[in-house]
N, C-alpha and C positions, 0 to 999 in steps of 0.2 A: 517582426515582433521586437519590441523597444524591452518589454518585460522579461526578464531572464528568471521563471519560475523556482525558490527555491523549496524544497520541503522543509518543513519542522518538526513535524512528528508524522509518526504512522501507528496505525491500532488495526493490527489484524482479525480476524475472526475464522472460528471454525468453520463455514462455509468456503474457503478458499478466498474471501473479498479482503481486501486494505483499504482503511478511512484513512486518508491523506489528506495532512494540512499544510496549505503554503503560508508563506509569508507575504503574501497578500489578504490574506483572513477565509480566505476560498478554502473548503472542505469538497473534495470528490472522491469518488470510490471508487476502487480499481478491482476489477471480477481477476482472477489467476485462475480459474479453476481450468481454465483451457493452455494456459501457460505449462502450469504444474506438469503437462501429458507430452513438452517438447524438451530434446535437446538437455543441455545441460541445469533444465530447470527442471527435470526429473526426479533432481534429489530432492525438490520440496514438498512432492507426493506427499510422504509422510504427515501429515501434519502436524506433530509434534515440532519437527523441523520447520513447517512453513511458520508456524507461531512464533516459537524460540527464537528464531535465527534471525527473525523482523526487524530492520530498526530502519535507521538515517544515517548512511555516508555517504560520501559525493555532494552531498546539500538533496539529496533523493531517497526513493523507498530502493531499498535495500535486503538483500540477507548475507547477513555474516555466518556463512557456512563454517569454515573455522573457527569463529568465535575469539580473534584474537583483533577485530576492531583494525584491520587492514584492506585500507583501503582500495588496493591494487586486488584484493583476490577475494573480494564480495562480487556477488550475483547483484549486478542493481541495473536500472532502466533509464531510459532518458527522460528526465523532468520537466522537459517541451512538450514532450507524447504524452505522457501524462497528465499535463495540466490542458492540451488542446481537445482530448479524445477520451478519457473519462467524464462519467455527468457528474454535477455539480450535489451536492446532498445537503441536509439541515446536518445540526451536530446530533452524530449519533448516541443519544442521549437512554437510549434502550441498553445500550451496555455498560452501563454505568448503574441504571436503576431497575434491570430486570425486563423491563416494560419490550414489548413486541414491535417495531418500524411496522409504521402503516406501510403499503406499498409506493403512495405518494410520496416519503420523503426517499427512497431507495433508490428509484427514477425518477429523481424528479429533473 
């Protein structure tokens, strides 16, 4: 792979899923709902925590469990696996205007 995916933003949602956008213009979504049940991703059960704590460091999705924006002691994932192994999505434009994801754009 010549491309080294990077993140630019993430938008999480109360279902346990993350809209991730690279910098390639690529949007895919990443389910955690199975994640949230292992290991030290435990802490993100909560959802308050999984929403809150969402961001981008490393150039990846990320949680800043501490909340002090350090980069050595966030939960984040590798942005290869991410960009190879999540599906591709439209912009989720439902959480912006209310409106409901057909199932089409979800899996698409």
């Amino acid at each position: 792979m010549d491309y080294f995916p990077e993140v630019i933003q993430v938008i999480p949602t109360e279902d346990y899923k993350v809209y991730v956008y690279f910098d390639d213009g690529s949007i895919k979504v990443f389910d955690a709902s199975e994640l949230v049940t292992k290991g030290i991703f435990t802490q993100l059960k909560d959802i308050d925590v999984f929403m809150s704590t969402c961001t981008v460091l490393n150039n990846t999705l990320a949680w800043d469990i501490k909340g002090n924006y350090d980069e050595s002691e966030c939960l984040d994932l590798d942005p290869i696996e991410l960009y190879q192994t999540c599906p591709d999505v439209d912009e989720p434009l439902h959480l912006f205007s209310g409106v409901e994801p057909t199932q089409k754009s979800i899996d698409k």
